[in-house]
MIBALO-276300 format. One line per 4 residues: their letters; for each residue x, y, z of N, C-alpha, C, O. Coordinates in Angstrom, 1 decimal, padded with zeros to 4 digits, always signed. Last residue first. Example, Ala and Ser with C-alpha at 12.3 -4.5 7.8 and 13.67 -1.06 7.14 Angstrom:
// residues 2
SA) +012.8/-002.2/+007.1/+013.7/-001.1/+007.1/+012.9/+000.0/+007.9/+013.4/+001.1/+008.0  +013.2/-005.7/+007.8/+012.3/-004.5/+007.8/+013.2/-003.3/+007.8/+014.2/-003.3/+008.5 .
//
This chain:
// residues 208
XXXX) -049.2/+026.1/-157.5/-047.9/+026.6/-156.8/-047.2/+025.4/-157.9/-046.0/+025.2/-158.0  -051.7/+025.0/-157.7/-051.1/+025.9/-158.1/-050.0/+026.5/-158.4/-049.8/+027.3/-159.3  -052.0/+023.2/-155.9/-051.8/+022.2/-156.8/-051.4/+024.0/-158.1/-050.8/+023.9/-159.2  -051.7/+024.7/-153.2/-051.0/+024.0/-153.5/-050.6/+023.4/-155.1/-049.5/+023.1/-155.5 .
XXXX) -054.5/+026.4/-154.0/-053.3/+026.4/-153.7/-051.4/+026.0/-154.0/-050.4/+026.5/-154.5  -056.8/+024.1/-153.5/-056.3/+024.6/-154.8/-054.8/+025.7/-155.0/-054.2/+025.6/-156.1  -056.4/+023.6/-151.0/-055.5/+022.5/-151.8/-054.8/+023.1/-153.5/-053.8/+023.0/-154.2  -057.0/+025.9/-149.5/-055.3/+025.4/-149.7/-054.9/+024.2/-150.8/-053.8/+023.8/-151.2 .
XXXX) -060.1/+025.8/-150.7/-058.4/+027.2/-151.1/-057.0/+026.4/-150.9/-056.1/+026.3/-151.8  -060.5/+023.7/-148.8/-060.1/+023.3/-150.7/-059.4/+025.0/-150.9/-058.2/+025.2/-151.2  -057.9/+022.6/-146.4/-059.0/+023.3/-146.5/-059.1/+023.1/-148.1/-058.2/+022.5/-148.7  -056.7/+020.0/-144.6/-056.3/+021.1/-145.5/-057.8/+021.4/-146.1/-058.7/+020.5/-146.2 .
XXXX) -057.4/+018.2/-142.1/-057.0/+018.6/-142.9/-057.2/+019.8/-143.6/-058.0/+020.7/-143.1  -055.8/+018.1/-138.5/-056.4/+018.8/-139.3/-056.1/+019.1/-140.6/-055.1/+019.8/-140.9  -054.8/+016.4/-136.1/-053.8/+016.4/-137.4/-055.6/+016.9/-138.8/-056.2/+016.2/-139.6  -053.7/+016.8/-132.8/-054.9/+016.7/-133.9/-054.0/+016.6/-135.4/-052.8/+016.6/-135.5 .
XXXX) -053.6/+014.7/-130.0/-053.3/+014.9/-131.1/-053.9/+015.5/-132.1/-054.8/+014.8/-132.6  -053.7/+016.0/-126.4/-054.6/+015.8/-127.5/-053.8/+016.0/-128.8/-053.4/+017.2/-129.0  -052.6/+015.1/-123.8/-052.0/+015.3/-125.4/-053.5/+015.1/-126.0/-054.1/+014.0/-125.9  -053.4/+015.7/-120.2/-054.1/+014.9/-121.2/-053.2/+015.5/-122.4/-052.8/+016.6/-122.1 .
XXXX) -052.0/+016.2/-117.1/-052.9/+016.8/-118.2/-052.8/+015.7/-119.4/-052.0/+014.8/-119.4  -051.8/+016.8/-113.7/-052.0/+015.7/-114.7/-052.8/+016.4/-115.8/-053.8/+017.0/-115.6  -049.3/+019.1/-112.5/-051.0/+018.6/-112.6/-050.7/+017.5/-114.0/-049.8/+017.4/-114.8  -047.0/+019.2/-109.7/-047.4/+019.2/-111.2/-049.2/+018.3/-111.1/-049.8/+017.5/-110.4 .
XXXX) -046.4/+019.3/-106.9/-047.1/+020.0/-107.2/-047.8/+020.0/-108.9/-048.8/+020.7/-109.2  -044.4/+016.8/-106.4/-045.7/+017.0/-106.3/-046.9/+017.9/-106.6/-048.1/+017.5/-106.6  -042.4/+017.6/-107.9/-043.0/+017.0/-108.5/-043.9/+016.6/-108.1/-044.7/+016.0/-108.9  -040.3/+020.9/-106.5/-041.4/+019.6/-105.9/-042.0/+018.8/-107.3/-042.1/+019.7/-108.2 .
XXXX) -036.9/+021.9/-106.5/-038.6/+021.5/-107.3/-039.3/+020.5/-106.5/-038.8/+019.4/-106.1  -034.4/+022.7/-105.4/-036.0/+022.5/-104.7/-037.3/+022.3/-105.2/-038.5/+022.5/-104.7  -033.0/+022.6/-108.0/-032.5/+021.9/-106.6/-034.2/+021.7/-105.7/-034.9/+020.7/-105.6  -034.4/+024.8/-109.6/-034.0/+023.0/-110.2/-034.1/+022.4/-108.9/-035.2/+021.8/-108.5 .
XXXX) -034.3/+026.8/-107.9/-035.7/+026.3/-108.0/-035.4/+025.0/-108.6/-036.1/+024.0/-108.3  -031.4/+027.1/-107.7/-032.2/+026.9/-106.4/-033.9/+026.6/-106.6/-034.6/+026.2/-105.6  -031.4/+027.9/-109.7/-030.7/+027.1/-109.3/-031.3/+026.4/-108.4/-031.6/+025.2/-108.4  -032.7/+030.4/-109.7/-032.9/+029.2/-110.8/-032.3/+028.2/-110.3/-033.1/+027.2/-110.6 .
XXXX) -031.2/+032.0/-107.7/-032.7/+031.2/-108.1/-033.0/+030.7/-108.8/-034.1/+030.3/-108.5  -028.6/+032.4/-109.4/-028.7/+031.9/-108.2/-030.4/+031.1/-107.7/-030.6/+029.9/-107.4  -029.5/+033.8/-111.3/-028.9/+032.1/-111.4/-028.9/+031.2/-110.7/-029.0/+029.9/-110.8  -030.0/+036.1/-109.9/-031.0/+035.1/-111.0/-030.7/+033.6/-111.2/-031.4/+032.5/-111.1 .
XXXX) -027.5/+036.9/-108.7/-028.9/+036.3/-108.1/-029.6/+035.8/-108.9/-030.1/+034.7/-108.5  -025.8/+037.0/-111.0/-025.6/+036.4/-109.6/-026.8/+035.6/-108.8/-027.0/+034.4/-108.5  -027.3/+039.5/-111.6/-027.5/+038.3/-112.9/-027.0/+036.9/-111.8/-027.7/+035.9/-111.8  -027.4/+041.4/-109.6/-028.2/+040.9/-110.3/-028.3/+039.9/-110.9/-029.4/+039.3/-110.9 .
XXXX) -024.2/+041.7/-109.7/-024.3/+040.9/-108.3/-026.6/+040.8/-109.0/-027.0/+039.7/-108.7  -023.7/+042.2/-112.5/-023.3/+041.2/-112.0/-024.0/+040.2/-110.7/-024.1/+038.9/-110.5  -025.1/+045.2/-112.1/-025.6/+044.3/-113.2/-025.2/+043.1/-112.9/-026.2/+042.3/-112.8  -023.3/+046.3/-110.0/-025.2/+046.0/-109.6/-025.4/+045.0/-110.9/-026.0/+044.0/-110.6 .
XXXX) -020.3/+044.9/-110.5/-021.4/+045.9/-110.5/-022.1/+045.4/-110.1/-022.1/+044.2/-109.7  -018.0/+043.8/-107.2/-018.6/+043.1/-109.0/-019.3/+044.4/-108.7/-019.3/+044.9/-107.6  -015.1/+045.6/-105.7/-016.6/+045.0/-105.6/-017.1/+044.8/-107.4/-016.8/+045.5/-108.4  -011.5/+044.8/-105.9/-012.8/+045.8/-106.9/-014.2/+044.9/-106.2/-014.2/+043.7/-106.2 .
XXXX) -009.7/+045.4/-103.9/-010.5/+044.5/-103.8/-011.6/+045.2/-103.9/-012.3/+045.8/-103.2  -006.0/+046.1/-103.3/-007.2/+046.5/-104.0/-008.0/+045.2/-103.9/-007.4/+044.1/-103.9  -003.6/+047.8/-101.1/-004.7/+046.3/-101.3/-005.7/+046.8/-102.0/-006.3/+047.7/-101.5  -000.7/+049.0/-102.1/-002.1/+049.3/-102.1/-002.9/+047.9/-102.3/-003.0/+047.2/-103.3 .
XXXX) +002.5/+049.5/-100.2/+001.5/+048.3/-101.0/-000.2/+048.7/-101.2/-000.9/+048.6/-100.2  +004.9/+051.9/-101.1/+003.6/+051.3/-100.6/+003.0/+050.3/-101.2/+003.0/+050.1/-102.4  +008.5/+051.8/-101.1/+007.1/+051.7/-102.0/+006.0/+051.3/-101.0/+006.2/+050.5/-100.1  +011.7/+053.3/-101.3/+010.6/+052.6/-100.6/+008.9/+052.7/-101.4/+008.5/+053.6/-102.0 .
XXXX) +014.4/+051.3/-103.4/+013.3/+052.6/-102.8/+012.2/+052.4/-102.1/+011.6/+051.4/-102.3  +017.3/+050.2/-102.9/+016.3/+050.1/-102.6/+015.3/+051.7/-102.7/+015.4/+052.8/-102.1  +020.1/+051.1/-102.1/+020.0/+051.3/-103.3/+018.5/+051.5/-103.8/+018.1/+052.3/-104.6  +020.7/+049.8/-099.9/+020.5/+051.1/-099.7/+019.8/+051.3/-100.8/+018.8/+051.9/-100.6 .
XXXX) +021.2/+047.3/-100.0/+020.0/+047.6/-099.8/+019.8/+048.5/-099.8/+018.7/+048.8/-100.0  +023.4/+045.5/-102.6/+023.2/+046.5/-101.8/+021.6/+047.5/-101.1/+021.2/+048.4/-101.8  +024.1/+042.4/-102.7/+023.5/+043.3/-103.3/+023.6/+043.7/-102.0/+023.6/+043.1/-100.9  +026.0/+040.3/-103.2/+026.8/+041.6/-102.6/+025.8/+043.0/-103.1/+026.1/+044.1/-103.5 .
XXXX) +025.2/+038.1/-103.2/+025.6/+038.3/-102.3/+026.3/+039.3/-101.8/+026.9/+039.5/-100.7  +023.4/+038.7/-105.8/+023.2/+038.0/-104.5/+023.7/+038.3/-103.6/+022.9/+038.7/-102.7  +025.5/+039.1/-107.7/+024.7/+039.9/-107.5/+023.8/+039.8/-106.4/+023.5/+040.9/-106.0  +027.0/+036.7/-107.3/+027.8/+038.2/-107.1/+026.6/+038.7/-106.6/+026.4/+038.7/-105.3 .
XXXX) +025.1/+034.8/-108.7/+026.0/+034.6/-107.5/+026.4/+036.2/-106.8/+025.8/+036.6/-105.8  +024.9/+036.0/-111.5/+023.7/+035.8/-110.6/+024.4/+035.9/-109.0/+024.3/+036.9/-108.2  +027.2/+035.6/-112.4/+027.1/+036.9/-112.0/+025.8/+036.6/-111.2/+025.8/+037.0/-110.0  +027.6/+032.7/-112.0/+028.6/+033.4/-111.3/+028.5/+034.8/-111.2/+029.1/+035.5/-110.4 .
XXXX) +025.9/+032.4/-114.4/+025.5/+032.0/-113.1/+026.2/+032.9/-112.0/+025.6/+033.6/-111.3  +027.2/+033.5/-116.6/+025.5/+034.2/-116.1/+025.5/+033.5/-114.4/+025.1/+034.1/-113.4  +029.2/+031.7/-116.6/+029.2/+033.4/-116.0/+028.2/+034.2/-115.9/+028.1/+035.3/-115.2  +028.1/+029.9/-117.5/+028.8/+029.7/-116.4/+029.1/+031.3/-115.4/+029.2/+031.7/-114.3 .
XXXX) +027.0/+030.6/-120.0/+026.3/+029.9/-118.7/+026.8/+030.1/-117.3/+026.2/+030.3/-116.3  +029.5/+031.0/-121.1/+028.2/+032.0/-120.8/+027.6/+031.4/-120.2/+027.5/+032.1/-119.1  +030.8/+028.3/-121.2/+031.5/+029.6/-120.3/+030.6/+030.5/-120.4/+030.9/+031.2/-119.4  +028.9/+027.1/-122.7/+029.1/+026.3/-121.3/+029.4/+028.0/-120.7/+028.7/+028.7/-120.0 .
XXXX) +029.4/+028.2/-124.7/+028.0/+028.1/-124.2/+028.3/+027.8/-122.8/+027.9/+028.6/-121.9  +031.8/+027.8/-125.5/+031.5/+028.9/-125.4/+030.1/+029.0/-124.7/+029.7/+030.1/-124.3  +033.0/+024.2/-123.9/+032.7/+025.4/-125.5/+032.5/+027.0/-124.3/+032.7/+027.2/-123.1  +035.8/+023.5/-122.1/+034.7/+023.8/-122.0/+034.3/+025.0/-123.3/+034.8/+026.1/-123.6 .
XXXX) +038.7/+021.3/-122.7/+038.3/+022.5/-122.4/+036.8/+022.8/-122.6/+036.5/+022.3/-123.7  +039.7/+018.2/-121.6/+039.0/+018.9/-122.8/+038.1/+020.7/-122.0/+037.3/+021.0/-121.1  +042.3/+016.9/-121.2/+041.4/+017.4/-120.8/+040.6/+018.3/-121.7/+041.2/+019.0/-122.5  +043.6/+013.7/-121.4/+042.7/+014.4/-122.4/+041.8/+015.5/-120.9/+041.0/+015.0/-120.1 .
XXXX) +046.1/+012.0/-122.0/+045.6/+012.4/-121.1/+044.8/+013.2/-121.7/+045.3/+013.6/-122.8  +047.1/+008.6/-123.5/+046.9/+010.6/-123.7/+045.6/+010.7/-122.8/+044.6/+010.0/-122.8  +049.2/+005.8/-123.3/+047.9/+006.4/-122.2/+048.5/+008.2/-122.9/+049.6/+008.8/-122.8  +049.7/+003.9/-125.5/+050.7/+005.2/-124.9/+049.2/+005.5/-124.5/+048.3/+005.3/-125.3 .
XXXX) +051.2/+000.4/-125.9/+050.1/+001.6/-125.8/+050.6/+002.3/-124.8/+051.3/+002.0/-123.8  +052.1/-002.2/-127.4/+052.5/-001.2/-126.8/+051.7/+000.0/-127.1/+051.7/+000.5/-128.2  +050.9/-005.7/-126.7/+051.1/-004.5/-127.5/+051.2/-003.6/-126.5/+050.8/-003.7/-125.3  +051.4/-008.5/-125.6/+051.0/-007.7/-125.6/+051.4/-006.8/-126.4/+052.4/-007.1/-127.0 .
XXXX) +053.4/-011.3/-126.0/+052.1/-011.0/-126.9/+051.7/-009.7/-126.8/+051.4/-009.3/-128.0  +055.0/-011.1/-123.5/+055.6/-010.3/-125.2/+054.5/-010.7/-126.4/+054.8/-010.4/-127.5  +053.8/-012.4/-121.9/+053.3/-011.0/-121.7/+054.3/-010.4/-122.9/+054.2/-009.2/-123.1  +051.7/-015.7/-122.0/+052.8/-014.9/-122.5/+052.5/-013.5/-122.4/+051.3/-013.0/-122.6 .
XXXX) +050.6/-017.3/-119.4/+050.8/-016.5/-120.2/+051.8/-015.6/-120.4/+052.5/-014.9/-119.6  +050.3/-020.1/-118.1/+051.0/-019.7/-119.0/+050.9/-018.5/-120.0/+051.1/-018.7/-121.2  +048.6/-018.7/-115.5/+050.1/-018.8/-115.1/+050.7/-019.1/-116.4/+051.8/-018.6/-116.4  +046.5/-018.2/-117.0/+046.9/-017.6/-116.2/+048.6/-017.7/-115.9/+049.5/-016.8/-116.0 .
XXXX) +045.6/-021.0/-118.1/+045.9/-019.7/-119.0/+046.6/-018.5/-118.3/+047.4/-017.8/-119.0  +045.3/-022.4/-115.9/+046.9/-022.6/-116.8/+047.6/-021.7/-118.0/+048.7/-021.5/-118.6  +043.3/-021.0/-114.5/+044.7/-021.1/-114.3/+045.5/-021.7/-114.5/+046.5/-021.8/-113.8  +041.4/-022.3/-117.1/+041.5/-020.6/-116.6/+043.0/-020.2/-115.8/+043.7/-019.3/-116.2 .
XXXX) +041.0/-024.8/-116.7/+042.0/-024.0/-118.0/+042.2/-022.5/-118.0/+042.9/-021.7/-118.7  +039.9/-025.3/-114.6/+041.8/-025.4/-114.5/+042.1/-025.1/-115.5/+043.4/-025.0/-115.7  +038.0/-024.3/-114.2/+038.7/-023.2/-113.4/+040.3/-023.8/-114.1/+041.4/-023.2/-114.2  +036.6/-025.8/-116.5/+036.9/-024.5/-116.5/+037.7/-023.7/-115.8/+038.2/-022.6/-116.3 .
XXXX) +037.0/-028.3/-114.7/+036.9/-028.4/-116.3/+037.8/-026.7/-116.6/+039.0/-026.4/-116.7  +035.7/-027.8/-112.9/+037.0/-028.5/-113.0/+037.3/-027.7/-113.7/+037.7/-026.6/-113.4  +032.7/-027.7/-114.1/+033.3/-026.4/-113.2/+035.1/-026.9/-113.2/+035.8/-026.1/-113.8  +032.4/-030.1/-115.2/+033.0/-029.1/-116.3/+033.2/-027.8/-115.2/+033.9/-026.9/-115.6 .
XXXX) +032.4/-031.9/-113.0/+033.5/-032.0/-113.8/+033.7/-030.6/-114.8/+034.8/-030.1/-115.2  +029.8/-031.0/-111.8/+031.0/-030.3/-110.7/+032.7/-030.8/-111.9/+033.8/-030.3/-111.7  +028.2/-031.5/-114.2/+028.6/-030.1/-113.5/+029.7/-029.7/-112.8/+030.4/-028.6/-112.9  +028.3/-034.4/-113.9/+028.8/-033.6/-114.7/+029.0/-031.9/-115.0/+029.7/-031.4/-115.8 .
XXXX) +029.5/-034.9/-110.4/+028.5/-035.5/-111.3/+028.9/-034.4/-112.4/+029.7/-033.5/-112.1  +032.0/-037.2/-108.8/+031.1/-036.3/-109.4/+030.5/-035.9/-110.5/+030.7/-036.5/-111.6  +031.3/-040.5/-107.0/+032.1/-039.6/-107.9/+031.2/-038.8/-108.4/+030.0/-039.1/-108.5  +031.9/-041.6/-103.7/+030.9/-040.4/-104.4/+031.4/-039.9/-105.8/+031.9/-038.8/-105.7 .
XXXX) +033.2/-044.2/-102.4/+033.3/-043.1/-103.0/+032.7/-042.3/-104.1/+033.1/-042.4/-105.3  +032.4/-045.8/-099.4/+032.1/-045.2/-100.2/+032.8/-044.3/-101.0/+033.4/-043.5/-100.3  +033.2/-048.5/-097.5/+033.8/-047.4/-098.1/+032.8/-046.5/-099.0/+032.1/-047.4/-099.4  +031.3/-049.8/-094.3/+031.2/-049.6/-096.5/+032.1/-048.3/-096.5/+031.9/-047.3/-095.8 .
XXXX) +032.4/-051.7/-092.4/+032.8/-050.8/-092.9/+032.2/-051.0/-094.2/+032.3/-052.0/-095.0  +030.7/-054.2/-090.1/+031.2/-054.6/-091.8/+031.2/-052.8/-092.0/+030.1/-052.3/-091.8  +030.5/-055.3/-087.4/+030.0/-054.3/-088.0/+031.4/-054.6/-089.2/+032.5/-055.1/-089.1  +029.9/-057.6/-084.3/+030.6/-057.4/-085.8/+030.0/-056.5/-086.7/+028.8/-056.8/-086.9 .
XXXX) +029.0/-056.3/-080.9/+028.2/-056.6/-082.2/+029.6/-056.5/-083.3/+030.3/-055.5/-083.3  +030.4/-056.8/-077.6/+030.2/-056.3/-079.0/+029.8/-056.8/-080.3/+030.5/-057.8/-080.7  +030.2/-058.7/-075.7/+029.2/-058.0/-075.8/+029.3/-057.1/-077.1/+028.2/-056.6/-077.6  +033.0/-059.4/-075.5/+032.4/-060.6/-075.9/+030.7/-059.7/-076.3/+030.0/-060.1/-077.2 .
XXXX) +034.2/-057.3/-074.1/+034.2/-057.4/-075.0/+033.3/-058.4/-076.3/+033.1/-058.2/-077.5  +032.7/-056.1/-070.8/+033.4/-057.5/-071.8/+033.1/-057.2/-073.1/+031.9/-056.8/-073.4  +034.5/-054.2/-068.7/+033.7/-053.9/-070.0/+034.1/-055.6/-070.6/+035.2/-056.1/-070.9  +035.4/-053.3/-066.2/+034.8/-054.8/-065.9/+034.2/-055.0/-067.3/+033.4/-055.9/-067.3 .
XXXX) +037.1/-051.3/-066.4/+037.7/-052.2/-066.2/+036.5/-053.6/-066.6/+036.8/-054.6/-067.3  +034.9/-049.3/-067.6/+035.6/-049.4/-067.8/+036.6/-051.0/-067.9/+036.7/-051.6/-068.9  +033.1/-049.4/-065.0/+032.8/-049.9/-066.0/+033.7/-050.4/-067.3/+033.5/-051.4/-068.0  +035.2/-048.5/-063.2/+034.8/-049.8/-063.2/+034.0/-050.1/-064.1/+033.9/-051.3/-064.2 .
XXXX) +035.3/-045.7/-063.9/+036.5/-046.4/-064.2/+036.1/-048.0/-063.8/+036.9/-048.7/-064.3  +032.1/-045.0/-063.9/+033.4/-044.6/-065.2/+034.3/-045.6/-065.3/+034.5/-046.3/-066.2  +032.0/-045.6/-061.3/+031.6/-045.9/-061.8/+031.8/-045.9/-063.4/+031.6/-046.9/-064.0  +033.9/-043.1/-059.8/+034.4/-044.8/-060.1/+033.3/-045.5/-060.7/+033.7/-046.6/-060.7 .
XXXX) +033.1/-041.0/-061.4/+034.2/-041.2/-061.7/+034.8/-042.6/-061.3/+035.6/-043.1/-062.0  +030.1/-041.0/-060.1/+030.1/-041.0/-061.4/+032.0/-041.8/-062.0/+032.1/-042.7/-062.8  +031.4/-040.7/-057.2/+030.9/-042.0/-057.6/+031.0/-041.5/-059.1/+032.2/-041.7/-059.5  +032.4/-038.5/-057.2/+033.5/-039.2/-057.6/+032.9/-040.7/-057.5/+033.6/-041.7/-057.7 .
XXXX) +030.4/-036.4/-058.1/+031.4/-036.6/-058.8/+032.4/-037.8/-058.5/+033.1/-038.1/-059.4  +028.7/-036.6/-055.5/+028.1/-037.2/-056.6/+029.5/-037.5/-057.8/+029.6/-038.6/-058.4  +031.1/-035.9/-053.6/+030.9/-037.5/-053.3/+030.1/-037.7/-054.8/+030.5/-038.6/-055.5  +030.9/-033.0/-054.6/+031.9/-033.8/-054.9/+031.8/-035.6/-054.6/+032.5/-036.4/-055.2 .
XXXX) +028.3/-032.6/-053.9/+029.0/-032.2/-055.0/+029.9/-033.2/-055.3/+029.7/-034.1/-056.1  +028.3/-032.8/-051.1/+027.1/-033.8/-052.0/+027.6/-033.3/-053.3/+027.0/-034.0/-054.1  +031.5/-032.3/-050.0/+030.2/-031.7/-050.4/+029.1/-033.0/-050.7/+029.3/-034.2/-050.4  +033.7/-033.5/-047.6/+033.3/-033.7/-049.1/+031.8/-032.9/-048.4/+031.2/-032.9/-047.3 .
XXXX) +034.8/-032.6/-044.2/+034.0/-033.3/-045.3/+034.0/-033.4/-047.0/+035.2/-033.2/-047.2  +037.9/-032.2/-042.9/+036.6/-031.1/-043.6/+036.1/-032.5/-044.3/+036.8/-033.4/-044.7  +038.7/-031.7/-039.4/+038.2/-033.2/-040.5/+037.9/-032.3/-041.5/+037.4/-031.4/-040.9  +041.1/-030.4/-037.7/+039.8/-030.5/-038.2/+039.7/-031.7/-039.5/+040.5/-032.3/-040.3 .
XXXX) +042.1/-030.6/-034.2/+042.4/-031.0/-035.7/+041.0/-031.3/-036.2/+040.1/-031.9/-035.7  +044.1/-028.2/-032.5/+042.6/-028.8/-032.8/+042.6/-029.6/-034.1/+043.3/-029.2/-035.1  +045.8/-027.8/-029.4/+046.0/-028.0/-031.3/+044.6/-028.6/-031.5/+044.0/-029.4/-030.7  +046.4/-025.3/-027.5/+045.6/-026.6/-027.7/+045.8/-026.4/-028.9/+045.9/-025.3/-029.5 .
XXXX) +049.3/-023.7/-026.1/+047.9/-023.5/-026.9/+047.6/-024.8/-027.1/+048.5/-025.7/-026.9  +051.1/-021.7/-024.2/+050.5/-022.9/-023.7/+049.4/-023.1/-025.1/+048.3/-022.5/-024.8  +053.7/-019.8/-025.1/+052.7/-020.0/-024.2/+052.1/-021.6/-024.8/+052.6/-022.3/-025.6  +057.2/-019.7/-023.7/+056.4/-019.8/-024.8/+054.9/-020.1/-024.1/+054.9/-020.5/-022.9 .
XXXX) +059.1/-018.7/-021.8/+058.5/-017.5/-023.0/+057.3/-017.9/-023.5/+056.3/-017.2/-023.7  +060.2/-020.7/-020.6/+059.3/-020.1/-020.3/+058.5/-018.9/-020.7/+057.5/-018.4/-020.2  +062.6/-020.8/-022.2/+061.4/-021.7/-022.4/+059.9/-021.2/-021.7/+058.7/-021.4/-022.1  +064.5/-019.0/-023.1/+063.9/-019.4/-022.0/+062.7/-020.4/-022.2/+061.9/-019.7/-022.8 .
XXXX) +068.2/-019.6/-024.5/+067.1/-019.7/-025.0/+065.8/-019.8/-023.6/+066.1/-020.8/-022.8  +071.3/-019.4/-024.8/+070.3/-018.9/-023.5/+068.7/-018.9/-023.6/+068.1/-018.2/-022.8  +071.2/-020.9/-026.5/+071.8/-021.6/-025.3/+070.9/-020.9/-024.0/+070.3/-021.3/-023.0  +070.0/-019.9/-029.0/+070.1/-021.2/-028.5/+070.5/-021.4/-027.2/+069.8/-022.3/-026.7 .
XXXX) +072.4/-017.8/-028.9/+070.7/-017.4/-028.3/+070.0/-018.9/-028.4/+069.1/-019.0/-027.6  +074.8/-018.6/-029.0/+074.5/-018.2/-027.8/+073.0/-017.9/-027.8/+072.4/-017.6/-026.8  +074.3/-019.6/-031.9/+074.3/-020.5/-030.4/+074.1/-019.8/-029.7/+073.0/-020.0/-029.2  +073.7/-017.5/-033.3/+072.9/-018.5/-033.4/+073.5/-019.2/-032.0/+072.7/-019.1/-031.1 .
XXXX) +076.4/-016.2/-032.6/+075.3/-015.5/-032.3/+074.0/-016.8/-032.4/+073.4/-017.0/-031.3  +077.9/-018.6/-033.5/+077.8/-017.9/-032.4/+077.4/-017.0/-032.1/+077.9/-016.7/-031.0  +077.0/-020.8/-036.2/+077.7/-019.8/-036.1/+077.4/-019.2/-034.4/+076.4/-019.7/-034.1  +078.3/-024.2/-036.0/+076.7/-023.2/-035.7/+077.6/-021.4/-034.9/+078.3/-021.1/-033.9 .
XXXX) +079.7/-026.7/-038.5/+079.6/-025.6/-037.4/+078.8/-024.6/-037.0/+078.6/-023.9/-038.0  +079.9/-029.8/-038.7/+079.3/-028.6/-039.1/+079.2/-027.9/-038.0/+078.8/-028.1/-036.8  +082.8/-031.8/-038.4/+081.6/-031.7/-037.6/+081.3/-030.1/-038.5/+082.3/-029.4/-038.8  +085.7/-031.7/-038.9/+084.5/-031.7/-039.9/+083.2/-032.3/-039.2/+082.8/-033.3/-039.7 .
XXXX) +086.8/-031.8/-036.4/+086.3/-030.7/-037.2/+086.2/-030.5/-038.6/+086.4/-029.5/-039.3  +086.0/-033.9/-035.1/+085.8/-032.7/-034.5/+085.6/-031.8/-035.7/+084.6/-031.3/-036.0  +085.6/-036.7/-037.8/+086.7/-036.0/-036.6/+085.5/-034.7/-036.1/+084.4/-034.5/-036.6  +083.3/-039.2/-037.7/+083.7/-037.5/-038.6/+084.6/-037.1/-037.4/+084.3/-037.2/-036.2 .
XXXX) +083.3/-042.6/-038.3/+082.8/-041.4/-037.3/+084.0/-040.6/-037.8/+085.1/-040.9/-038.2  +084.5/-044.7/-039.4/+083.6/-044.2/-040.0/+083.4/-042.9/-039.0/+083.4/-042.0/-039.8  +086.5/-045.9/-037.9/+087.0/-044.9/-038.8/+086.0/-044.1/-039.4/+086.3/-042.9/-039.8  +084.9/-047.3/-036.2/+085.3/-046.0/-035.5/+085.9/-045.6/-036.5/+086.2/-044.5/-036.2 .
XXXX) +082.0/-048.2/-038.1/+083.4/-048.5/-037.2/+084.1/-047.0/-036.9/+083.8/-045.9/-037.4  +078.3/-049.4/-037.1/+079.7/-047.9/-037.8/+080.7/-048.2/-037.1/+080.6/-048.4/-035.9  +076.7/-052.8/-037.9/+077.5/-051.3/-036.7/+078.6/-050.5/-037.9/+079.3/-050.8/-038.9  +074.0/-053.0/-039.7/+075.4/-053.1/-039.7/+076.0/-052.0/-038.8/+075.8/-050.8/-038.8 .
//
């Protein structure tokens, strides 16, 4: 459709270009600008991304081409599990525990007076206690000066001649148990005798 000449903008409502902006517009050189080649680059897809967007139309065309007619009828079982006689008397118990709880009466209670009790320590205790506490003192405020000086004499009595003698006897006895040979014994013979009584001793005897 042609514009009628009412339609066209007078002069001055035409938009106006400020005058620093024009005059550098106008004198504008063109010969300023330099000369450059435009390159246009292609970028590829990765093997990354071509594997991702087949998986993604293969997603969405399976999707679209899915027949329904291929689904199996499946029958829902409800189940409901009722509990067994343990988990009813646990019930059982927590809910008479918090009705005892929340209905209880607190003008049943009685009125009690808290006595503070310190109990002072016997007489044993306090002599103990000051035997200790003098031990303590006496420790840490003993005085060295007070000290006398003393020699230590090392004594180390030697046994008599009668001891370091009887020592040795024992000592070989000992030592002849430990080193006996049983090869050296001789074979000898018991002769039993059982000799009788003479007639003096009998007449003796029958005397007595």
């Amino acid at each position: 459709m042609a514009c009628s000449v009412s339609d066209t903008p007078s002069l001055k409502d035409l938009p106006k270009v400020a005058t620093d902006l024009k005059s550098q517009l106008e004198g504008f050189n063109t010969s300023c600008l330099r000369d450059v080649d435009t390159n246009e680059k292609i970028v590829l897809p990765s093997a990354e991304d071509v594997a991702k967007e087949k998986q993604h139309n293969a997603l969405l065309q399976g999707v679209e081409l899915f027949q329904p007619s291929s689904l199996r009828k499946t029958e829902t079982i409800e189940k409901n599990i009722l509990p067994n006689a343990i988990d009813v008397a646990t019930e059982k118990t927590q809910k008479s525990l918090f009705d005892g709880i929340e209905k209880f009466d607190s003008s049943q209670l009685k009125h009690t007076e808290t006595q503070e009790k310190n109990p002072l320590p016997d007489k044993d205790v306090v002599a103990a206690e000051k035997a200790h506490q003098n031990l303590l003192d006496g420790v840490e405020h003993f005085d060295k000066t007070q000290m006398k000086h003393t020699t230590t004499e090392e004594k180390n009595p030697l046994p008599p001649i009668e001891a370091i003698e009887a020592e040795k006897e024992k000592n070989k006895f000992l030592n002849g148990i430990e080193n006996f040979d049983p090869t050296k014994l001789k074979h000898t013979e018991t002769c039993e005798k059982n000799p009788l009584p003479t007639k003096d001793v009998i007449e003796q005897e029958k005397s007595a």
